[in-house]
C-alpha positions as protocol buffer text, in pm:
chain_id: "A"
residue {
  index: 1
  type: UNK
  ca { x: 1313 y: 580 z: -3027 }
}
residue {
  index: 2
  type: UNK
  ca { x: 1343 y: 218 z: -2884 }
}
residue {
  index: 3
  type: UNK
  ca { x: 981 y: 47 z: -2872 }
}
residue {
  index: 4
  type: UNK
  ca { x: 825 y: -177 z: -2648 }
}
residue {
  index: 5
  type: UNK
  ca { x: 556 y: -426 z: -2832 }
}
residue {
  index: 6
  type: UNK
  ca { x: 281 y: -495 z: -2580 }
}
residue {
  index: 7
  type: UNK
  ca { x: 64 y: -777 z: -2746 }
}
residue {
  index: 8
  type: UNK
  ca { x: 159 y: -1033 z: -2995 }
}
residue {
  index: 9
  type: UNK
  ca { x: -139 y: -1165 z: -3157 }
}
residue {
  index: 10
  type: UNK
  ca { x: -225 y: -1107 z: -3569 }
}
residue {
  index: 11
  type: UNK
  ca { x: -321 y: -748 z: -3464 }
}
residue {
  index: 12
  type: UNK
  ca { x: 28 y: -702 z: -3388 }
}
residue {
  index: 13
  type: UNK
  ca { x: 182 y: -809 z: -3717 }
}
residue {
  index: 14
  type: UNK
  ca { x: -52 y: -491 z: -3880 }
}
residue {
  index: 15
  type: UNK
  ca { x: 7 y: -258 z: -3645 }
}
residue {
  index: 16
  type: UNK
  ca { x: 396 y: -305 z: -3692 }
}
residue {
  index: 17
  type: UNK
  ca { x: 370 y: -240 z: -4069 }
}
residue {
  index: 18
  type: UNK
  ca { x: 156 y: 36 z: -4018 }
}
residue {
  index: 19
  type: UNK
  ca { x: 488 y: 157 z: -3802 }
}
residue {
  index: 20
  type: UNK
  ca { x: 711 y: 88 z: -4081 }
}
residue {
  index: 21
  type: UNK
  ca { x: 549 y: 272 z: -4296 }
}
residue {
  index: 22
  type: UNK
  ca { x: 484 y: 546 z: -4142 }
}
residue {
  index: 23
  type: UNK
  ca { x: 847 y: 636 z: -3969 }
}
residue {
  index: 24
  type: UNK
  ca { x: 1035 y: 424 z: -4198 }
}
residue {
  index: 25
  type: UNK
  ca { x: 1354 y: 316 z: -4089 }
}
residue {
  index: 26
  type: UNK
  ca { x: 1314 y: 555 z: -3696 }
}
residue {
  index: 27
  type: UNK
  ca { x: 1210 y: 260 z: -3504 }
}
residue {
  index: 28
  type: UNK
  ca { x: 1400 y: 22 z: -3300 }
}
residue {
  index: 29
  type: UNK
  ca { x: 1250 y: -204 z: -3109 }
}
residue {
  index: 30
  type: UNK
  ca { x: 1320 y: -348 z: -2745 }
}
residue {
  index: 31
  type: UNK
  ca { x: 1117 y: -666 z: -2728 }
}
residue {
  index: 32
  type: UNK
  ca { x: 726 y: -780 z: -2802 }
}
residue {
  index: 33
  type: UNK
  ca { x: 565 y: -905 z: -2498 }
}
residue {
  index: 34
  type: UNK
  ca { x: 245 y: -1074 z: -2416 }
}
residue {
  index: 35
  type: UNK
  ca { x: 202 y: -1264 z: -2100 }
}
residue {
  index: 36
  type: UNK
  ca { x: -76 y: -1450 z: -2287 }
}
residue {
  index: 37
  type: UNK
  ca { x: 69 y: -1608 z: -2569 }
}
residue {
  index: 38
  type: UNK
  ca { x: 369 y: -1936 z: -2629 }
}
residue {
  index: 39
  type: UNK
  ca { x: 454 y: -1752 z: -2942 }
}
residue {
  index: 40
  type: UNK
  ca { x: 427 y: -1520 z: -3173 }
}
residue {
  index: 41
  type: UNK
  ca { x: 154 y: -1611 z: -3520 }
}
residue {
  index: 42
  type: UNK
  ca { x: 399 y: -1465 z: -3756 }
}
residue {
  index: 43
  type: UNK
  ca { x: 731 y: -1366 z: -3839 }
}
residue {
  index: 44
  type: UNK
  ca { x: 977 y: -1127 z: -3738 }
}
residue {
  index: 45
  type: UNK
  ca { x: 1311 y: -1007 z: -3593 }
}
residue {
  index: 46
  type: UNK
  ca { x: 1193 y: -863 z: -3298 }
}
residue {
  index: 47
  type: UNK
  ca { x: 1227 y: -1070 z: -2998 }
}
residue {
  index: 48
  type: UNK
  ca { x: 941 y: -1233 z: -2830 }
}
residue {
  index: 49
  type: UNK
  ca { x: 876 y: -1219 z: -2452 }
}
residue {
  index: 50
  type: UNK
  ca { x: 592 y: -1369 z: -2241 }
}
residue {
  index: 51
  type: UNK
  ca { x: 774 y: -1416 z: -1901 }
}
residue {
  index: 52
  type: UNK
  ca { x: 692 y: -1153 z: -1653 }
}
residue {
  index: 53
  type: UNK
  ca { x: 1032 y: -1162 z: -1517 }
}
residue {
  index: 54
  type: UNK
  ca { x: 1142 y: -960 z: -1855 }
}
residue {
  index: 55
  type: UNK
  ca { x: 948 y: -679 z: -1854 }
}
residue {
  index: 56
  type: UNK
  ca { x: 1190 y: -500 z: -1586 }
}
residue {
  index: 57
  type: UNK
  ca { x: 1489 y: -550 z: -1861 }
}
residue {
  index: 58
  type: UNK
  ca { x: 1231 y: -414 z: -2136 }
}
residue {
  index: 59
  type: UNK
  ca { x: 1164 y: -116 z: -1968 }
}
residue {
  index: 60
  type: UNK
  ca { x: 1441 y: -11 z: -1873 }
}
residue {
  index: 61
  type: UNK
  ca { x: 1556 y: -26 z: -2241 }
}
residue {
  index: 62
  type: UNK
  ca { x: 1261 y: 119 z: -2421 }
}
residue {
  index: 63
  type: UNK
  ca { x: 1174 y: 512 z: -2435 }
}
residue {
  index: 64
  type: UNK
  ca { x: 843 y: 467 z: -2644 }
}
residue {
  index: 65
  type: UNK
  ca { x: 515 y: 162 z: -2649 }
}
residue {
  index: 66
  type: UNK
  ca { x: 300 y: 59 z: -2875 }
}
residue {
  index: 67
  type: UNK
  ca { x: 12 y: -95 z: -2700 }
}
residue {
  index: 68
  type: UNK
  ca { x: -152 y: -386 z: -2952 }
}
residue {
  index: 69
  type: UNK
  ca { x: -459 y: -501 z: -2789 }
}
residue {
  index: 70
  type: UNK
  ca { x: -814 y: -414 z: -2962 }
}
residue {
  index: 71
  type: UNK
  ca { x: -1120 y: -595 z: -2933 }
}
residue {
  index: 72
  type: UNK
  ca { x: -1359 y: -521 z: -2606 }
}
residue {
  index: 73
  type: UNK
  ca { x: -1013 y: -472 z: -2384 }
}
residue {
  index: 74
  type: UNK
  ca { x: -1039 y: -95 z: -2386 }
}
residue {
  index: 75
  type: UNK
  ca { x: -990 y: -45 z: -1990 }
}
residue {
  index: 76
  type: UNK
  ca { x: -682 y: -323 z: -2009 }
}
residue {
  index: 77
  type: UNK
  ca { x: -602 y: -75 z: -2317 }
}
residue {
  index: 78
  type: UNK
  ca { x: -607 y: 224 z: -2114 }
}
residue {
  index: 79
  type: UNK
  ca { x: -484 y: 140 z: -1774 }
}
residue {
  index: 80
  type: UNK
  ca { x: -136 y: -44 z: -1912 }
}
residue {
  index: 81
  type: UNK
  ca { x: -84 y: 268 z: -2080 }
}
residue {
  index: 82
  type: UNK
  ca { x: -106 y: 452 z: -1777 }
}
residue {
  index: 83
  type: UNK
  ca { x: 114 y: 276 z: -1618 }
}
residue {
  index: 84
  type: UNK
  ca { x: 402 y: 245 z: -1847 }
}
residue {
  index: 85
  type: UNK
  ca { x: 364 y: 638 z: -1895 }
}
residue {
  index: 86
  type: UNK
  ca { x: 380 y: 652 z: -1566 }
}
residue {
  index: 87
  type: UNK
  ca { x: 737 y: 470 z: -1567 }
}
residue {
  index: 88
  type: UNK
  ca { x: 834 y: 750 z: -1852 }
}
residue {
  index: 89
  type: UNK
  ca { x: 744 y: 563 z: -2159 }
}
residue {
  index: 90
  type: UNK
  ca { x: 589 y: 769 z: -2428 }
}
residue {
  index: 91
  type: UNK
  ca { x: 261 y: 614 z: -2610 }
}
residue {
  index: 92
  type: UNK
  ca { x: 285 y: 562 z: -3017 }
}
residue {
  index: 93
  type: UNK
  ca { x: 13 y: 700 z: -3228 }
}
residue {
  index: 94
  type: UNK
  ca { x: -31 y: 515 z: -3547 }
}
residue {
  index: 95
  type: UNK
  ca { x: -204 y: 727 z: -3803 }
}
residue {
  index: 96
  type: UNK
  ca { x: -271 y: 556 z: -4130 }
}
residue {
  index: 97
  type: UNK
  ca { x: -230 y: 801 z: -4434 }
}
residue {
  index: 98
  type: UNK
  ca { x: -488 y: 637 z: -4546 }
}
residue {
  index: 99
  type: UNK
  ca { x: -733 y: 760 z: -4366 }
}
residue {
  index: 100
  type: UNK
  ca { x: -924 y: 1090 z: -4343 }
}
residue {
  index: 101
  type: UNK
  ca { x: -884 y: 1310 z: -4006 }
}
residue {
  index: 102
  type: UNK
  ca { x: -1051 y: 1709 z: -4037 }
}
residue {
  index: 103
  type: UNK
  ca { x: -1014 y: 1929 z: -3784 }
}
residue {
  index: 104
  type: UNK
  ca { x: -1046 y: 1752 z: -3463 }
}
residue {
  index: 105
  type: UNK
  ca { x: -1150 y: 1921 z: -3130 }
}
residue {
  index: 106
  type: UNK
  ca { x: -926 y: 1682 z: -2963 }
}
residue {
  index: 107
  type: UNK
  ca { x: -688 y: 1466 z: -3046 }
}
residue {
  index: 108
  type: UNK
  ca { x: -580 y: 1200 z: -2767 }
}
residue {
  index: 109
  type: UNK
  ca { x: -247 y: 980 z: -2689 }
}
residue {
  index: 110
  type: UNK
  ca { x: -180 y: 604 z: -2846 }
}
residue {
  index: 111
  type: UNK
  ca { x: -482 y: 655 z: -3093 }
}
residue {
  index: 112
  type: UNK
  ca { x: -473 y: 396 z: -3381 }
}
residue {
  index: 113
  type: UNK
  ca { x: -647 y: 502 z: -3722 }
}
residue {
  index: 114
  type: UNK
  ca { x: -654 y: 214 z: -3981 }
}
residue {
  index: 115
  type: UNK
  ca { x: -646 y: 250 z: -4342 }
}
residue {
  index: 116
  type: UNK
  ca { x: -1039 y: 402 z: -4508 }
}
residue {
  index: 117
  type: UNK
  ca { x: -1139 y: 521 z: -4199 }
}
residue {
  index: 118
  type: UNK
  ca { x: -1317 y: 871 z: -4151 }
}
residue {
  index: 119
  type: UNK
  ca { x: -1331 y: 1121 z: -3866 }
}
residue {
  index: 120
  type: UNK
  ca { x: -1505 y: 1428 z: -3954 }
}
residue {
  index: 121
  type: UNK
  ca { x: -1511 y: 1761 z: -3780 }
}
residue {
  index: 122
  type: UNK
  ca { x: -1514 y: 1882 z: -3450 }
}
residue {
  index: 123
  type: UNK
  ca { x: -1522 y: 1552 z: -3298 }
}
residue {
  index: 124
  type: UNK
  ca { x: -1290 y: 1467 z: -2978 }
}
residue {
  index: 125
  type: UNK
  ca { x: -1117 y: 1132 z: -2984 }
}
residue {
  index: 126
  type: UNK
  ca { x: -1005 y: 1000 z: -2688 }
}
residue {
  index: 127
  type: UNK
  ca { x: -677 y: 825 z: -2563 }
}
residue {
  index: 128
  type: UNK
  ca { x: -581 y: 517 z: -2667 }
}
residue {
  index: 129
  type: UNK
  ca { x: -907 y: 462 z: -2893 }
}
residue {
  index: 130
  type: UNK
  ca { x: -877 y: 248 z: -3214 }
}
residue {
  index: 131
  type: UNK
  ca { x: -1057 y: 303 z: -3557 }
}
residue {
  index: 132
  type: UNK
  ca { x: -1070 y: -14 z: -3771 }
}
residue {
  index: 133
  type: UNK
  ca { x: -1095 y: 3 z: -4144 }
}
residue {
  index: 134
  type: UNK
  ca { x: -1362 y: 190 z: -4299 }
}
residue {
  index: 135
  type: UNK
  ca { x: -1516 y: 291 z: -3985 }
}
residue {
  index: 136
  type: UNK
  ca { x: -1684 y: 641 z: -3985 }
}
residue {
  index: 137
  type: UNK
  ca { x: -1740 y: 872 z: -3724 }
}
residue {
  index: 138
  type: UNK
  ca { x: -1953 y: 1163 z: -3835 }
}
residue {
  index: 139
  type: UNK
  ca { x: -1919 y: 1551 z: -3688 }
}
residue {
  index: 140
  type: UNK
  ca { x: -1905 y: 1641 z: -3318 }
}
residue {
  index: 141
  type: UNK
  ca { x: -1908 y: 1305 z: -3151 }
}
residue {
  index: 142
  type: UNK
  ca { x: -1768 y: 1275 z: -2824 }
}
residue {
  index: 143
  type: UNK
  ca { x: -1542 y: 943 z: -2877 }
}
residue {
  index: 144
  type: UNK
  ca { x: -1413 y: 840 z: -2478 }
}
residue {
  index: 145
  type: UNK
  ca { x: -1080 y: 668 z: -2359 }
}
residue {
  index: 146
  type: UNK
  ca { x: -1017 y: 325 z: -2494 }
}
residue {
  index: 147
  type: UNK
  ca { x: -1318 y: 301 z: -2710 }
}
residue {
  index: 148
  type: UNK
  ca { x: -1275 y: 55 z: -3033 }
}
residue {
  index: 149
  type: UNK
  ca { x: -1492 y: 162 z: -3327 }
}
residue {
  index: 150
  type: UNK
  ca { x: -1428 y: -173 z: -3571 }
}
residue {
  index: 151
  type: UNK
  ca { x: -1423 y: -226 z: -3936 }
}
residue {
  index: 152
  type: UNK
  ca { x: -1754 y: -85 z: -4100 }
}
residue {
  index: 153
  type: UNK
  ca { x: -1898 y: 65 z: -3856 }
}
residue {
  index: 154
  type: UNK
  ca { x: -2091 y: 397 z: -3862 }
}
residue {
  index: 155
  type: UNK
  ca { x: -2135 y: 658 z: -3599 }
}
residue {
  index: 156
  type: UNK
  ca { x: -2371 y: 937 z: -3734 }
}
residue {
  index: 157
  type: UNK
  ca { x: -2343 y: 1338 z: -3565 }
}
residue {
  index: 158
  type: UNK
  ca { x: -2354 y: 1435 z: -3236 }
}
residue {
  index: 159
  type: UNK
  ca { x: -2306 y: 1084 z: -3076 }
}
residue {
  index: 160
  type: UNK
  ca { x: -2147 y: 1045 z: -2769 }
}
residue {
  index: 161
  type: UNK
  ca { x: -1947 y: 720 z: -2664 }
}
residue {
  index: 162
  type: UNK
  ca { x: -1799 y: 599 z: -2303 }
}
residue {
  index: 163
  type: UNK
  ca { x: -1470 y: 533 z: -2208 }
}
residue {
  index: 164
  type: UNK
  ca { x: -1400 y: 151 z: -2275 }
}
residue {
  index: 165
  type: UNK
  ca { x: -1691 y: 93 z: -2523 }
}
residue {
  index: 166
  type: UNK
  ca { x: -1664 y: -131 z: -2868 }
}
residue {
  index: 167
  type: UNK
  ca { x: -1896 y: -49 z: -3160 }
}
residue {
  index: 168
  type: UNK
  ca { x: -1885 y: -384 z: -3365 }
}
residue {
  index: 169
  type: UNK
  ca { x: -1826 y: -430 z: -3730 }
}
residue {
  index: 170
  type: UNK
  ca { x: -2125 y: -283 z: -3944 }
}
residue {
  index: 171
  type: UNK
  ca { x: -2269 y: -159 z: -3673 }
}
residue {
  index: 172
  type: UNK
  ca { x: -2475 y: 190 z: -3696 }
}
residue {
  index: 173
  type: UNK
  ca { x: -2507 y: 453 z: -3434 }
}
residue {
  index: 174
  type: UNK
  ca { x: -2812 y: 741 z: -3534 }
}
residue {
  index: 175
  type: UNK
  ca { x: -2739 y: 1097 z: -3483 }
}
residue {
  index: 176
  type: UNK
  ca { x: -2778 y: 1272 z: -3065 }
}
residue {
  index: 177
  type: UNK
  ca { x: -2719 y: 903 z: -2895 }
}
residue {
  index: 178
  type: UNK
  ca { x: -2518 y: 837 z: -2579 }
}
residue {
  index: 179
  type: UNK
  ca { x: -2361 y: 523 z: -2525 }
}
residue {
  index: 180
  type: UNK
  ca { x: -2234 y: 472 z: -2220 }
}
residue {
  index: 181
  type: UNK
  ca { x: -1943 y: 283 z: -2065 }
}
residue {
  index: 182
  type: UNK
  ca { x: -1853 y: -6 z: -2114 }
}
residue {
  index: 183
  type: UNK
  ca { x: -2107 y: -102 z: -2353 }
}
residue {
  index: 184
  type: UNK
  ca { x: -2060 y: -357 z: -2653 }
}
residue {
  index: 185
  type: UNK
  ca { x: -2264 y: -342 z: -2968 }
}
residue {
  index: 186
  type: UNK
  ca { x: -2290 y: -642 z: -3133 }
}
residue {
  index: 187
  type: UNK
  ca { x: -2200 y: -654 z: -3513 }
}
residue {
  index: 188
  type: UNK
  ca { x: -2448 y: -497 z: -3787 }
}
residue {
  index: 189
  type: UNK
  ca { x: -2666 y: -370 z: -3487 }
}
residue {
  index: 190
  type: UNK
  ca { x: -2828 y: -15 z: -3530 }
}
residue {
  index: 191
  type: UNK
  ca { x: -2863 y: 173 z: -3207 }
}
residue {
  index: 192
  type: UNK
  ca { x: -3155 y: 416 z: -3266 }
}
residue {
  index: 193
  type: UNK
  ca { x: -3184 y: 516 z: -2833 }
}
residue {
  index: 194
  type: UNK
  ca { x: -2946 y: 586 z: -2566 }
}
residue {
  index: 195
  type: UNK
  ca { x: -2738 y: 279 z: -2379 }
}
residue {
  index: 196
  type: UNK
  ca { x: -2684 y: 238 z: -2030 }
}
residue {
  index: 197
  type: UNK
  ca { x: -2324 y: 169 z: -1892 }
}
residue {
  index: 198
  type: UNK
  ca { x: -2267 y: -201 z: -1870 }
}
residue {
  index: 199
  type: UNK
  ca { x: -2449 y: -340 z: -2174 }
}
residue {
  index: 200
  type: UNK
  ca { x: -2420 y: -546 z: -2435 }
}
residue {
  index: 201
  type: UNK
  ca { x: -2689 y: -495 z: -2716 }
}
residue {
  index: 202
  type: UNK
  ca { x: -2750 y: -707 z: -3050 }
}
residue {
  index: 203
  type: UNK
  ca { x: -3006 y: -690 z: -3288 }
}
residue {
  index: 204
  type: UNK
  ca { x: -3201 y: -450 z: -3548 }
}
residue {
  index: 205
  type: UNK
  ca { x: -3300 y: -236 z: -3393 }
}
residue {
  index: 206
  type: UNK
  ca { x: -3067 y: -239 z: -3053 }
}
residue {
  index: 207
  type: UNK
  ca { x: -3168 y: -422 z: -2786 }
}
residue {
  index: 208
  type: UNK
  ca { x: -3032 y: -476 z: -2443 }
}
residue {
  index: 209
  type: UNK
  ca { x: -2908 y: -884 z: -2410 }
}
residue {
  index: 210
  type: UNK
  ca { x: -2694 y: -882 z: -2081 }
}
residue {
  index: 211
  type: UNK
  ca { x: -2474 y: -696 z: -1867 }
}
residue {
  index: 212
  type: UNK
  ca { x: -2114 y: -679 z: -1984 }
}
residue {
  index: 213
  type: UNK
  ca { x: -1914 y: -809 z: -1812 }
}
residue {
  index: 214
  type: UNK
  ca { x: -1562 y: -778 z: -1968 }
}
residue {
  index: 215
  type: UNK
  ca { x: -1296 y: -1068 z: -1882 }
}
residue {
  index: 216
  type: UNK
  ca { x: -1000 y: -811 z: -1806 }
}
residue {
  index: 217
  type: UNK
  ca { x: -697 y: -967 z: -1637 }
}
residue {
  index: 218
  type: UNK
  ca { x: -466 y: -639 z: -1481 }
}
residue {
  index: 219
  type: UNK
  ca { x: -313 y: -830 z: -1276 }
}
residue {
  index: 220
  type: UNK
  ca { x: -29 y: -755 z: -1446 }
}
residue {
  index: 221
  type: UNK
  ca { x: -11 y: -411 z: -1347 }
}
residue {
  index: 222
  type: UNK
  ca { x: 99 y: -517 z: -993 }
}
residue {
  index: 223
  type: UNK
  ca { x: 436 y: -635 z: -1162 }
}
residue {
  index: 224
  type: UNK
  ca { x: 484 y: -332 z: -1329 }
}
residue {
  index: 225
  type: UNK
  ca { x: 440 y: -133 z: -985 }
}
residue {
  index: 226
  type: UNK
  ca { x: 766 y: -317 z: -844 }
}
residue {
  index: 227
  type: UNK
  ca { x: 927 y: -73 z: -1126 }
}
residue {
  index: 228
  type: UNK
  ca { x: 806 y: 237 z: -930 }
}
């Protein structure tokens, strides 16, 4: 498989050992790219892109992506994926062995499960959602598309989480709650009632601070529709 890099920040440099290890010595890669970035924050032989004007050449050359970008970018997250499926790329799950995974009810595309982390049964995990280290996600939740659940965090039974949604680190989710989408919960916050689409809440216990209002730039996504 020949692998296109999309992101180039620290996250990147993790992810791609996490590769390595995993299917050692399968990958090749076709380029990293980030529109965003003058260079890369570490070291490697892969070649660095971050002119739009390249991504027609890396296309063209990769069969596979690995899509690096975590934090509250979730819809970013999900809709570049869509689109570079839809050009007949195939999305990279990284699975850390690591980790602990029982009997999921579903299993989505270009997850990425970091080392410690827990998803116990019956739970549906969505596409292109990220578990951070030591995060927990307890029986039966409903886990949408592009949701980031980071380091620490714990999401007790039953809970149900919107597409695009971030759970920060140490935060706590009780049993039977619905988050909805797009939401943000601020770091070591405990949720104990149901959140509205939109919000960002902080605090202990939860409270609503603000709308959410993601800065999500897709313009890039009109480029990659010349490749149609």
């Amino acid at each position: 498989m020949k692998i296109l890099i999309w992101g180039g920040k620290s996250n990147t440099n993790v992810l791609l050992k996490m590769l390595s290890d995993i299917h050692p010595g399968k990958a090749q890669f076709s380029g990293i790219f980030d529109p965003y970035i003058k260079e890369l924050s570490f070291k490697t032989n892969i070649k660095f892109f971050n002119k739009k004007k390249n991504l027609g050449d890396l296309i063209e050359k990769s069969t596979h992506f690995l899509l690096c970008i975590g934090g509250e970018h979730g819809y970013a997250r999900v809709k570049i994926a869509e689109k570079l499926e839809s050009l007949g790329l195939k999305p990279i799950s990284l699975i850390s062995k690591h980790s602990v995974i029982e009997d999921l009810k579903f299993k989505g595309s270009g997850i990425q499960i970091m080392p410690g982390a827990i998803i116990n049964k019956f739970t549906h995990v969505g596409d292109n959602s990220i578990f951070n280290t030591n995060s927990s996600v307890d029986h039966e939740c409903v886990i949408g598309d592009g949701v980031h659940i980071m380091g620490g965090a714990t999401v007790a039974g039953r809970v149900h989480i919107g597409h695009f949604s971030s759970i920060g680190t140490n935060a706590t989710i009780l049993p039977d709650i619905k988050i909805g989408q797009n939401v943000y919960i601020g770091a070591g916050s405990v949720v104990t009632k149901d959140i509205k689409n939109n919000s960002v809440i902080v605090g202990v216990p939860g409270k609503f601070l603000k709308k959410f209002k993601p800065k999500v730039d897709l313009s890039i996504l009109n480029t990659l529709s010349n490749f149609l």
